[in-house]
N, CA, C and O atoms as CSV, one atom per row, in Angstrom:
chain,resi,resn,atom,element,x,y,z
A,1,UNK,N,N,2.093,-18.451,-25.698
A,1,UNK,CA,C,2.705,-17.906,-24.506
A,1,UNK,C,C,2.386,-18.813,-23.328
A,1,UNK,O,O,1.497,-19.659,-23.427
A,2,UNK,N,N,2.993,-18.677,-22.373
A,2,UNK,CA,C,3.136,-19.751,-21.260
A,2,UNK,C,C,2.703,-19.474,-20.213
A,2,UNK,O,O,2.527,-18.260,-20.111
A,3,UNK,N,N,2.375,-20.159,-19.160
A,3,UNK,CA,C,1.400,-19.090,-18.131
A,3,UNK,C,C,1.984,-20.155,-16.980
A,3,UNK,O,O,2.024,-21.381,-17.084
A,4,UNK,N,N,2.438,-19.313,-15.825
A,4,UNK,CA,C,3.121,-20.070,-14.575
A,4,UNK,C,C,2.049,-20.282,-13.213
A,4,UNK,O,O,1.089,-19.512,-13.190
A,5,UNK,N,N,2.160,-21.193,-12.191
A,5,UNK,CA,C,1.160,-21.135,-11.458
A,5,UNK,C,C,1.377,-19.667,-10.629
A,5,UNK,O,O,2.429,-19.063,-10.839
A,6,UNK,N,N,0.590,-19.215,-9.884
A,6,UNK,CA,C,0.047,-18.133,-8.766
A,6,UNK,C,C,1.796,-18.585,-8.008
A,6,UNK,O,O,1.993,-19.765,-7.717
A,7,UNK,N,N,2.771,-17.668,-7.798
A,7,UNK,CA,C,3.832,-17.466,-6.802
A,7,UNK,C,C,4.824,-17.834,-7.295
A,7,UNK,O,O,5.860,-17.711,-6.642
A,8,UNK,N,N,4.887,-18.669,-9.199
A,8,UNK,CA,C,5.951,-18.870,-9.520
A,8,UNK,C,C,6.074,-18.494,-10.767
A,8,UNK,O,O,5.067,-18.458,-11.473
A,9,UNK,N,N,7.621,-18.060,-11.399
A,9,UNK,CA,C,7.642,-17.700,-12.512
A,9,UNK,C,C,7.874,-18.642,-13.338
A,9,UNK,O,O,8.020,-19.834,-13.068
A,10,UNK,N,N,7.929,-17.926,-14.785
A,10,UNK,CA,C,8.313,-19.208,-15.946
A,10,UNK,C,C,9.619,-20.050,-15.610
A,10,UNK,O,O,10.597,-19.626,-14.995
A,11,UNK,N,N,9.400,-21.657,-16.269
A,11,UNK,CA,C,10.647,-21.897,-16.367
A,11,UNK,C,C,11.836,-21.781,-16.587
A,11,UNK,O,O,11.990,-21.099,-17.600
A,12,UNK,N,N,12.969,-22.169,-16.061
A,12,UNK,CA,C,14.680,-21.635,-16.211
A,12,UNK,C,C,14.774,-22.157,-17.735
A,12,UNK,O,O,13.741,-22.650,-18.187
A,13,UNK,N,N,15.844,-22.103,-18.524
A,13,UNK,CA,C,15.678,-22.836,-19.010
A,13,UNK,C,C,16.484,-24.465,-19.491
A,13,UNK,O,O,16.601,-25.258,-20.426
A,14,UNK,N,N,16.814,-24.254,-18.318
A,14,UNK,CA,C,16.896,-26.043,-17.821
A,14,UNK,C,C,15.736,-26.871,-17.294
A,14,UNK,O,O,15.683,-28.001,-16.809
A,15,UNK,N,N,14.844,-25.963,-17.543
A,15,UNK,CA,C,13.299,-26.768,-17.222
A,15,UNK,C,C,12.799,-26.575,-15.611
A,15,UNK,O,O,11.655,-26.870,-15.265
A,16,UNK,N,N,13.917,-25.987,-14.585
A,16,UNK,CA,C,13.567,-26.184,-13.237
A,16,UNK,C,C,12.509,-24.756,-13.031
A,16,UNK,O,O,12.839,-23.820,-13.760
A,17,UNK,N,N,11.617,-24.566,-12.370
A,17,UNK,CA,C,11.113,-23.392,-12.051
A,17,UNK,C,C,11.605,-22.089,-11.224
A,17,UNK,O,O,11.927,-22.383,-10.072
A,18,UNK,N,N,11.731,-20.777,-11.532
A,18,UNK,CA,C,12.370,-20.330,-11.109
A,18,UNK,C,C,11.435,-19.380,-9.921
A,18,UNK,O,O,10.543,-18.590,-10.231
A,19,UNK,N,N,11.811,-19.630,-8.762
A,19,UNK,CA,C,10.289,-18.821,-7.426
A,19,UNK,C,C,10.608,-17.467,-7.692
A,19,UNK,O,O,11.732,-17.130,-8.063
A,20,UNK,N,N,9.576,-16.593,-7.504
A,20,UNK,CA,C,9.231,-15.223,-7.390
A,20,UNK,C,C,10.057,-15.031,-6.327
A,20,UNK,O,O,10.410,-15.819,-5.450
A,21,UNK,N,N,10.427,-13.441,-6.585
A,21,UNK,CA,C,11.385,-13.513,-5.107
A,21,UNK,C,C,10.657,-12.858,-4.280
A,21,UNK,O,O,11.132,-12.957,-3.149
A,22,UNK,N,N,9.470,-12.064,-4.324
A,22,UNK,CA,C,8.556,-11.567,-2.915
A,22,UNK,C,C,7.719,-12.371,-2.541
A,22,UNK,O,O,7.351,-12.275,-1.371
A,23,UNK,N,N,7.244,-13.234,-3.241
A,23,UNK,CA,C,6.362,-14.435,-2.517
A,23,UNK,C,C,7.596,-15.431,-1.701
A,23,UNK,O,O,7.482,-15.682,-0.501
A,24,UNK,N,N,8.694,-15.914,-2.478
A,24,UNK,CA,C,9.166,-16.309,-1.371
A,24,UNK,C,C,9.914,-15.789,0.123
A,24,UNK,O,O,10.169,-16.348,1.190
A,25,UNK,N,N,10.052,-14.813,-0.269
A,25,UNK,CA,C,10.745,-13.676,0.946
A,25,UNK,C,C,9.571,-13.998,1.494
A,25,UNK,O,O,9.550,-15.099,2.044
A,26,UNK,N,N,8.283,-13.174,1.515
A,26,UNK,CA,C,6.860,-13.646,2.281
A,26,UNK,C,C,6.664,-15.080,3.233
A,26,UNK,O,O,6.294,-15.120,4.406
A,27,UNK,N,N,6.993,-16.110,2.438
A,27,UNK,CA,C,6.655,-17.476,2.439
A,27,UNK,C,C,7.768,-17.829,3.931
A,27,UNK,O,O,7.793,-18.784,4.706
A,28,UNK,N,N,8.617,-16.531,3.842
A,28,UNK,CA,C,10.024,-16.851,5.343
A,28,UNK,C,C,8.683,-16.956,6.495
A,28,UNK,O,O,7.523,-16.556,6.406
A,29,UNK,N,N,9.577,-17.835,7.826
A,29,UNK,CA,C,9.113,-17.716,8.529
A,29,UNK,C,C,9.529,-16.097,9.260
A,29,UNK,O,O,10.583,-15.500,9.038
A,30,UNK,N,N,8.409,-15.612,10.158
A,30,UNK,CA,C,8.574,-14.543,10.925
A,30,UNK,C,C,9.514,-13.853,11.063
A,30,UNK,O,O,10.039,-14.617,11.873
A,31,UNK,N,N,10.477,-12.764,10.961
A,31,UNK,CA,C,11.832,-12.530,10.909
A,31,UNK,C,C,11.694,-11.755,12.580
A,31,UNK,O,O,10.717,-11.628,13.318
A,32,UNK,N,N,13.344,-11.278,12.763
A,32,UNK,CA,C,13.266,-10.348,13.949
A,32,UNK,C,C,12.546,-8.451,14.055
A,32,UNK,O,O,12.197,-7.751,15.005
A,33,UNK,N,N,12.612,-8.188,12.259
A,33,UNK,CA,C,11.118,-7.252,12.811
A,33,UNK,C,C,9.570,-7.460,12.921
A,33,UNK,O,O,8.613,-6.775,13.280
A,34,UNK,N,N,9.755,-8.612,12.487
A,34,UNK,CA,C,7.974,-8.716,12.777
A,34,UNK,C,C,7.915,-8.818,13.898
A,34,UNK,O,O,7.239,-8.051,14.584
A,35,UNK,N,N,8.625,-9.820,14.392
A,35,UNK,CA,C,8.805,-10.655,15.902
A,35,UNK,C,C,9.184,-9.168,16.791
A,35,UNK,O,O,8.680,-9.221,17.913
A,36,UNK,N,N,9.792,-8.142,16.590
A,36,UNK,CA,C,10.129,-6.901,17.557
A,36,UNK,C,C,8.401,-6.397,17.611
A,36,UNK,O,O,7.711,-6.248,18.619
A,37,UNK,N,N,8.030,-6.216,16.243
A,37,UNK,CA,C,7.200,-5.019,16.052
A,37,UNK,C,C,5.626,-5.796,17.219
A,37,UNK,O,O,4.717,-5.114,17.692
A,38,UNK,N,N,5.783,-7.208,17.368
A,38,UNK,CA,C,4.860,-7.894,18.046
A,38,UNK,C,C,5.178,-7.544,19.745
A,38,UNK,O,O,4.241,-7.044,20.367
A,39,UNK,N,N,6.074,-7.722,20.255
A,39,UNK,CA,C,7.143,-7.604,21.110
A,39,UNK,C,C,6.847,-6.034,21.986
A,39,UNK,O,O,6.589,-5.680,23.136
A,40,UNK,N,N,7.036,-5.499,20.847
A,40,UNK,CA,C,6.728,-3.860,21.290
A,40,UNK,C,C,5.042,-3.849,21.093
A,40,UNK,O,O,4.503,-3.348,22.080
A,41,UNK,N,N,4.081,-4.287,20.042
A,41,UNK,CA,C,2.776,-4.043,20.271
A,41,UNK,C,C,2.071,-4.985,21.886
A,41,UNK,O,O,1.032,-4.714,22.488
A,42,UNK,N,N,2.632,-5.597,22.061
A,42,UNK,CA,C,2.107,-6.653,23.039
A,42,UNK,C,C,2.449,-5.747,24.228
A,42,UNK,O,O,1.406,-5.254,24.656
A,43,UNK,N,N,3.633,-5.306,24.991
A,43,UNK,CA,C,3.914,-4.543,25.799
A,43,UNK,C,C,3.126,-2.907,25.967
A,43,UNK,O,O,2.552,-2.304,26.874
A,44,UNK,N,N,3.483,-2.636,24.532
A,44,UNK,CA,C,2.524,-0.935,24.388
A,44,UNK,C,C,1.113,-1.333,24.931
A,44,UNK,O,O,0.639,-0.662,25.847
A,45,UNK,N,N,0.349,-2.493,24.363
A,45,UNK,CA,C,-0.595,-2.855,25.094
A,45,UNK,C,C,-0.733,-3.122,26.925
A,45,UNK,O,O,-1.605,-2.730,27.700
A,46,UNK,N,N,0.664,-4.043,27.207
A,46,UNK,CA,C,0.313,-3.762,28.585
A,46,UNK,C,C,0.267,-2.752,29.290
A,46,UNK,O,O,-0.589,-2.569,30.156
A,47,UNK,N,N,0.863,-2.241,29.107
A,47,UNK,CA,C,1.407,-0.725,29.352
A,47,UNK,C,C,-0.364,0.505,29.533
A,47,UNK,O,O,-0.756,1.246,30.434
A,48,UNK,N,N,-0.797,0.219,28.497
A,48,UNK,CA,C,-1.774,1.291,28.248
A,48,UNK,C,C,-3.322,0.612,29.155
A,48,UNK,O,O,-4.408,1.173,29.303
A,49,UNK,N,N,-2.850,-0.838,29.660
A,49,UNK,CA,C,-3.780,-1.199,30.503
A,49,UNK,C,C,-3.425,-0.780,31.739
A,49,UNK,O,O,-4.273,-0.565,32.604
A,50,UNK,N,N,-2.129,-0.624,31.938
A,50,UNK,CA,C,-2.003,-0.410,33.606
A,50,UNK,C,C,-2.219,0.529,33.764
A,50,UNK,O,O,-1.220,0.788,34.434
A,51,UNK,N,N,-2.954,1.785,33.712
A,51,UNK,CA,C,-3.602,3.156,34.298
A,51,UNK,C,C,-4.779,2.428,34.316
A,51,UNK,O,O,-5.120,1.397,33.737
A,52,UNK,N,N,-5.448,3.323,35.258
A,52,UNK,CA,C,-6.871,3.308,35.225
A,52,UNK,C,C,-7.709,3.651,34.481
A,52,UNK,O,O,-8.810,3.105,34.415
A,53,UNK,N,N,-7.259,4.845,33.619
A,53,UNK,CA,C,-8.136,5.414,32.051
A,53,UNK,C,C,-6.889,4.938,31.281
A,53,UNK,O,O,-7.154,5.589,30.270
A,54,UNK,N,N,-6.106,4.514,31.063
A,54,UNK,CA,C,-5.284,4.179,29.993
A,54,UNK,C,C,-4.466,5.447,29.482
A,54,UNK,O,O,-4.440,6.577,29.969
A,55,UNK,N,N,-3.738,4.893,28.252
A,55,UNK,CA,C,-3.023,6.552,28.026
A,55,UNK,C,C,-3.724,6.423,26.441
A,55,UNK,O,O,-3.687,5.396,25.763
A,56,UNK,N,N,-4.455,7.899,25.972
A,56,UNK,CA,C,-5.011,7.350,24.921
A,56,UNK,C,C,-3.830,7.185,23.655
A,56,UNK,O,O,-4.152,6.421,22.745
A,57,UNK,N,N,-2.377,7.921,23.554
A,57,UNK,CA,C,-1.791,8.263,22.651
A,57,UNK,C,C,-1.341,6.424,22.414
A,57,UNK,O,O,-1.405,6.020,21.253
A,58,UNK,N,N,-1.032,5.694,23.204
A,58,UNK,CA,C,-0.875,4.451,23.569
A,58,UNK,C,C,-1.441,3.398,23.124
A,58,UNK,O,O,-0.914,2.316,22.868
A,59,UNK,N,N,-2.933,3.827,22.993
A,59,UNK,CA,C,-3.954,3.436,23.210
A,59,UNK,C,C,-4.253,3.092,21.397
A,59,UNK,O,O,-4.610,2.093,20.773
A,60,UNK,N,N,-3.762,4.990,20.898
A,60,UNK,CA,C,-4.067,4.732,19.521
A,60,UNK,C,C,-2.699,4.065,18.178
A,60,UNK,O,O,-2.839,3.830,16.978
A,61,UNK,N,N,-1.715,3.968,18.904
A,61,UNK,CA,C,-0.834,2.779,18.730
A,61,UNK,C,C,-0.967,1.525,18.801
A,61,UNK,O,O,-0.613,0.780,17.888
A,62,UNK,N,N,-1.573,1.060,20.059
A,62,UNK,CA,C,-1.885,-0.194,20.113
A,62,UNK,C,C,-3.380,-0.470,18.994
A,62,UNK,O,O,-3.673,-1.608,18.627
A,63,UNK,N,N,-4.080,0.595,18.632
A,63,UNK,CA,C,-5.339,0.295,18.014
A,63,UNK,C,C,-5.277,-0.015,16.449
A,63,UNK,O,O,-5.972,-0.810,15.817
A,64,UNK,N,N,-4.317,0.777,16.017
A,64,UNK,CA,C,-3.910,0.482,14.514
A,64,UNK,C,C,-3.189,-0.442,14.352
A,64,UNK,O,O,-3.400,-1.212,13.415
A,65,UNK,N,N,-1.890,-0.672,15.421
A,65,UNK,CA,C,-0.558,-1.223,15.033
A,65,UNK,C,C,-0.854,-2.799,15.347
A,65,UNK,O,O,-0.080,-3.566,14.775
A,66,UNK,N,N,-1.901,-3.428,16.206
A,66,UNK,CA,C,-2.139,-4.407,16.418
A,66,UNK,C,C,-3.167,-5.302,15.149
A,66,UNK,O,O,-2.825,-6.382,14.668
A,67,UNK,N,N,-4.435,-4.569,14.787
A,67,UNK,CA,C,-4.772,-5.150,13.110
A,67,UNK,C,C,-3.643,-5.322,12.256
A,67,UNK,O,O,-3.506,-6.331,11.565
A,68,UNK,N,N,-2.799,-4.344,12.274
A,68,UNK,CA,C,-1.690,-4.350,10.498
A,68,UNK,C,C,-0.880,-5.537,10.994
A,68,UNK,O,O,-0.622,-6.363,10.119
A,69,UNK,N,N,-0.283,-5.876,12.595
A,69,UNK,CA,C,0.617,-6.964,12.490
A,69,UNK,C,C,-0.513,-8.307,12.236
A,69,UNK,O,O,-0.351,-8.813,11.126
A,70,UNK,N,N,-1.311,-8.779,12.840
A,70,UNK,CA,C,-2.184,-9.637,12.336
A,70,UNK,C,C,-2.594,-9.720,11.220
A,70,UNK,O,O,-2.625,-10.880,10.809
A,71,UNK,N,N,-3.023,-8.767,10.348
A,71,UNK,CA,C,-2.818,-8.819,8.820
A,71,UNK,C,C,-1.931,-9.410,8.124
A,71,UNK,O,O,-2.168,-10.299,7.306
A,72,UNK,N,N,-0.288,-8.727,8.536
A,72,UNK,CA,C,0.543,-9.170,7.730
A,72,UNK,C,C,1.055,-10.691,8.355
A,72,UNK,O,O,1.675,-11.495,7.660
A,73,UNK,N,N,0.714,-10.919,9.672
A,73,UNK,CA,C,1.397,-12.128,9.914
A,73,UNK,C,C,0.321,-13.467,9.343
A,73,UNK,O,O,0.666,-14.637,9.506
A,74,UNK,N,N,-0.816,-13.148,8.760
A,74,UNK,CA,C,-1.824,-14.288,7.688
A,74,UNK,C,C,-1.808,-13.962,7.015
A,74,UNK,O,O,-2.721,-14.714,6.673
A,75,UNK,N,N,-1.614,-13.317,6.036
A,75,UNK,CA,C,-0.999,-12.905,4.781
A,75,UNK,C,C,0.093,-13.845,4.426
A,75,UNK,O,O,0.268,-14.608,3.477
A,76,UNK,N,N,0.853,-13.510,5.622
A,76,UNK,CA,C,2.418,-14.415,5.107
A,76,UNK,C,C,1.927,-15.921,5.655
A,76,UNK,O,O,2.142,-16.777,4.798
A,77,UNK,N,N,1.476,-16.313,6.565
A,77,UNK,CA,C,1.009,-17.576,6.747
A,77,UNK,C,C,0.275,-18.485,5.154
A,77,UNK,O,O,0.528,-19.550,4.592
A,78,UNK,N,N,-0.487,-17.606,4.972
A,78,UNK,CA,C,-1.236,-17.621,3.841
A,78,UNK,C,C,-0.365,-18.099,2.710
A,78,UNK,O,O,-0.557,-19.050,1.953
A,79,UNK,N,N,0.673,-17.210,2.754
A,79,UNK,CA,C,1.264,-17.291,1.288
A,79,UNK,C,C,2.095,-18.615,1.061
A,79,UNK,O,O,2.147,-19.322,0.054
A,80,UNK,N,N,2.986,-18.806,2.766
A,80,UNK,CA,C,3.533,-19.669,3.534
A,80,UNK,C,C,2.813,-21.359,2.845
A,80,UNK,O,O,3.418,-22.135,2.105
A,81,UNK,N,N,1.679,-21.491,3.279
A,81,UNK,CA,C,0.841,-22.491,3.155
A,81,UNK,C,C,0.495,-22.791,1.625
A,81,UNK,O,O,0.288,-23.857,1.045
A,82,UNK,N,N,0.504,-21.712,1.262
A,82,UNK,CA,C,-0.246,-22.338,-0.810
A,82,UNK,C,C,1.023,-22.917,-1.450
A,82,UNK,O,O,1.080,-23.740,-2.364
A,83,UNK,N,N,2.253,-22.193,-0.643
A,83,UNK,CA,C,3.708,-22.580,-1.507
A,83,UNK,C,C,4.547,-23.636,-1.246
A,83,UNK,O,O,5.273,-23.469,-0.267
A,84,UNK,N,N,4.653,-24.608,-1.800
A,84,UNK,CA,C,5.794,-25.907,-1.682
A,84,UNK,C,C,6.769,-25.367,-1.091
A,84,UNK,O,O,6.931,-25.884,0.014
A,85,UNK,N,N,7.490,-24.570,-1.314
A,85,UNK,CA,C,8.785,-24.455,-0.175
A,85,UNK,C,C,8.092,-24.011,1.113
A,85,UNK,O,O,8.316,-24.531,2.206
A,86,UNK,N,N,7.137,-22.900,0.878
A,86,UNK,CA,C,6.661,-22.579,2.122
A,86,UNK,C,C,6.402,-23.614,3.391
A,86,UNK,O,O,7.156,-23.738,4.356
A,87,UNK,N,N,5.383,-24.202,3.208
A,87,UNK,CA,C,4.923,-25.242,3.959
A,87,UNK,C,C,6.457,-26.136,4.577
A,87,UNK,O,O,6.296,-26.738,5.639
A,88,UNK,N,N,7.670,-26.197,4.020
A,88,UNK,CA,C,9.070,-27.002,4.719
A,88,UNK,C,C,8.997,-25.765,5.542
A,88,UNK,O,O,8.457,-26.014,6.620
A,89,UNK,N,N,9.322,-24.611,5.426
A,89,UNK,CA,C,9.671,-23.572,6.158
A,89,UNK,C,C,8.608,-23.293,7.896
A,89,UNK,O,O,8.945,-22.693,8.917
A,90,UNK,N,N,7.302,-24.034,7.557
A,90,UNK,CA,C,6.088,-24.081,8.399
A,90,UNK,C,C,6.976,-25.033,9.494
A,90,UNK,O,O,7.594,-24.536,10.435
A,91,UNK,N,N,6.939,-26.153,9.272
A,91,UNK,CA,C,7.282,-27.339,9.658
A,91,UNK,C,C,8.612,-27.229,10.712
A,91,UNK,O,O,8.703,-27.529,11.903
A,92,UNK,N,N,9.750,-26.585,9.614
A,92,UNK,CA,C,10.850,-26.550,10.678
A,92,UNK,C,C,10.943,-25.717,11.343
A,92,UNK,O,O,11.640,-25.837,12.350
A,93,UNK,N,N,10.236,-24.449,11.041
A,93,UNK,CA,C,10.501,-22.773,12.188
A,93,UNK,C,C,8.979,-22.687,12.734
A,93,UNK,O,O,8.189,-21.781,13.001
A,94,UNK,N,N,8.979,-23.655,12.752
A,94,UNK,CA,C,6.585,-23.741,13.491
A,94,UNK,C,C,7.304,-23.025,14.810
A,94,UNK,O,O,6.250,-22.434,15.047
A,95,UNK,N,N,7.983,-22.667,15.635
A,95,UNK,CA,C,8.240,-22.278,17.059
A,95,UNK,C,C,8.573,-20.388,16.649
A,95,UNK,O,O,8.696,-19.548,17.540
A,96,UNK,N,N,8.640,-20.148,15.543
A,96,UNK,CA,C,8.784,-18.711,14.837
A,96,UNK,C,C,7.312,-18.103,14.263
A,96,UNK,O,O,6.961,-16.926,14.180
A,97,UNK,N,N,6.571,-19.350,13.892
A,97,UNK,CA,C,5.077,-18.986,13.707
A,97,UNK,C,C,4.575,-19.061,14.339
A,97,UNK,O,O,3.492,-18.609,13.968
A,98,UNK,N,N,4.499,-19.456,15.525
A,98,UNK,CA,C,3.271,-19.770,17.066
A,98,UNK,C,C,3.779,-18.908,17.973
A,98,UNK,O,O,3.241,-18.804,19.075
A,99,UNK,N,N,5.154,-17.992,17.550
A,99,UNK,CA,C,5.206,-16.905,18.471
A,99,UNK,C,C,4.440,-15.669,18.623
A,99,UNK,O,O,4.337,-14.960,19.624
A,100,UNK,N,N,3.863,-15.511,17.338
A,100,UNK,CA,C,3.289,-14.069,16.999
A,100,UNK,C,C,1.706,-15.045,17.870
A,100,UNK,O,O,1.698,-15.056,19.101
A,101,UNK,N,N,0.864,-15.558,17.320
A,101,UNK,CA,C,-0.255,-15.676,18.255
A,101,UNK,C,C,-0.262,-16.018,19.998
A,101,UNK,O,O,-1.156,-16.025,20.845
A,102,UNK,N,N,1.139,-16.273,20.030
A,102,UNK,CA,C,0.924,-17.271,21.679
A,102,UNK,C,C,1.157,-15.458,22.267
A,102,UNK,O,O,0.453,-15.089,23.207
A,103,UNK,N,N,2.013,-14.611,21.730
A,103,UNK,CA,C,2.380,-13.433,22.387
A,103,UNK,C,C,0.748,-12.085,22.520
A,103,UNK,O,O,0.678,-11.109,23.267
A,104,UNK,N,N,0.000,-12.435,21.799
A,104,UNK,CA,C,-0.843,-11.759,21.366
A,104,UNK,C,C,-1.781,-12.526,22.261
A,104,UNK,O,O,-2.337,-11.635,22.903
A,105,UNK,N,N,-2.254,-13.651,22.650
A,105,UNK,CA,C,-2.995,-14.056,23.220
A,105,UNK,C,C,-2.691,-14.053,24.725
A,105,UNK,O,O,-3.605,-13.946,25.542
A,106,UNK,N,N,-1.561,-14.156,25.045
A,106,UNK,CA,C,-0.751,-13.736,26.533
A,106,UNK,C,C,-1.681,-12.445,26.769
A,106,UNK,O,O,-2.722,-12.343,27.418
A,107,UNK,N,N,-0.888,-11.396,25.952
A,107,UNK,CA,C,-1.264,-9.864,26.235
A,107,UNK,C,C,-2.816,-9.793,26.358
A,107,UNK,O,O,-3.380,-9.241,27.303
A,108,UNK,N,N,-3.436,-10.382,25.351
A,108,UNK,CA,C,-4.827,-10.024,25.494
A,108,UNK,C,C,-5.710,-10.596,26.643
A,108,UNK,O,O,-6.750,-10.084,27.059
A,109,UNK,N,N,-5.017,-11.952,27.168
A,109,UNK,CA,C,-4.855,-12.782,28.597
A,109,UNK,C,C,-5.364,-11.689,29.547
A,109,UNK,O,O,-6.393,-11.257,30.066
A,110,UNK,N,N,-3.706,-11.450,29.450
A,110,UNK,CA,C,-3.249,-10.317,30.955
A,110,UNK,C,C,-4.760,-9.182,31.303
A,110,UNK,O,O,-5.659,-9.064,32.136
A,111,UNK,N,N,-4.275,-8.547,30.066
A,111,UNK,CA,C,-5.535,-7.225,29.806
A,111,UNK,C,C,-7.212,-7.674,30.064
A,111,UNK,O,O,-8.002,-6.808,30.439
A,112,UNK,N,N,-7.540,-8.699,29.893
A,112,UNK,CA,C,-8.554,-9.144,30.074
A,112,UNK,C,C,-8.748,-9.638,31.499
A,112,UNK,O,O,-9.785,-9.431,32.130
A,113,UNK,N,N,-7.897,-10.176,31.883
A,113,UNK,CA,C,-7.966,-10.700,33.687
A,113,UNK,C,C,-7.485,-9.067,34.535
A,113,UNK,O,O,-7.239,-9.086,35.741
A,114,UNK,N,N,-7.414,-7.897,33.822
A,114,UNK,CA,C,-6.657,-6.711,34.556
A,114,UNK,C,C,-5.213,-6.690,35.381
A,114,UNK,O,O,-4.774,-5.942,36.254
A,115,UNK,N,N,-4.767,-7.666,34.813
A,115,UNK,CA,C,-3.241,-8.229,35.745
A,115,UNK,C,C,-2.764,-6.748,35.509
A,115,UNK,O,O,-3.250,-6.071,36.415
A,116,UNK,N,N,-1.981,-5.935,34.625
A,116,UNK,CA,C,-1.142,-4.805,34.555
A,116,UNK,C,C,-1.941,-4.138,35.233
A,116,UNK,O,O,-1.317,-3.227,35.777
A,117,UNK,N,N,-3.159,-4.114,35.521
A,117,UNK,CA,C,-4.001,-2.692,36.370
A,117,UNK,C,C,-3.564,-3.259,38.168
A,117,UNK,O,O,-3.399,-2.492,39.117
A,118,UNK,N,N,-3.481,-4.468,38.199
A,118,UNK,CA,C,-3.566,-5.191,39.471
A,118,UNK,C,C,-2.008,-4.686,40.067
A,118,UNK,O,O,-1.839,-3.951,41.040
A,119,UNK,N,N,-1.035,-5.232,39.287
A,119,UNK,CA,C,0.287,-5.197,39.932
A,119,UNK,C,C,0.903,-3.903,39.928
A,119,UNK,O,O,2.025,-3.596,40.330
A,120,UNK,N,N,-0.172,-3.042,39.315
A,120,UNK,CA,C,0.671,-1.610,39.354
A,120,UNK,C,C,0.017,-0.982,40.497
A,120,UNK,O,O,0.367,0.138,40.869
């Protein structure tokens, strides 16, 4: 019996390899719900800084929903990087992968200097 590497299945049998189709779906760069669900966590965050006690319901949205997108967005980086097609996909949509950290580091920016507490 034949054994395929980690993300790909057995050969076609024209000899070419045939990719898993959830590792490569994974291996996509960022789509428009990850990119929303960042979009909306980054804002819910500003948002729950501009009170003075915060809003906690807000608060416990931004507390869960911000680990699971960072999870899944190195996960898929992850998977992105071990896989030969992946890594072309790095290269040409790199401005689709540096959105999820540059947006997350903005927000955590803002919140940290108190800008949303300031301008409100």
């Amino acid at each position: 019996m034949e054994s395929a590497p980690i993300g790909e299945s057995l050969p076609q049998p024209d000899g070419t390899p045939r990719p898993f189709a959830p590792l490569r779906i994974l291996a996509a760069p960022p789509g428009l719900p990850l990119l929303g669900a960042t979009a909306a966590d980054a804002l819910l965050l500003l948002y729950d800084a501009s009170a003075p006690g915060g809003y906690f319901n807000v608060f416990l949205l931004t507390f869960f929903g911000t680990p699971a997108i960072i999870a899944i967005w190195i996960l898929r980086l992850a998977i992105a990087v071990a896989r030969r097609d992946g890594r072309r996909g790095l290269q040409r949509h790199w401005a689709r992968w540096a959105a999820l950290p540059i947006a997350g580091a903005l927000a955590i920016g803002a919140v940290h200097l108190d800008i949303p507490l300031r301008t409100r």
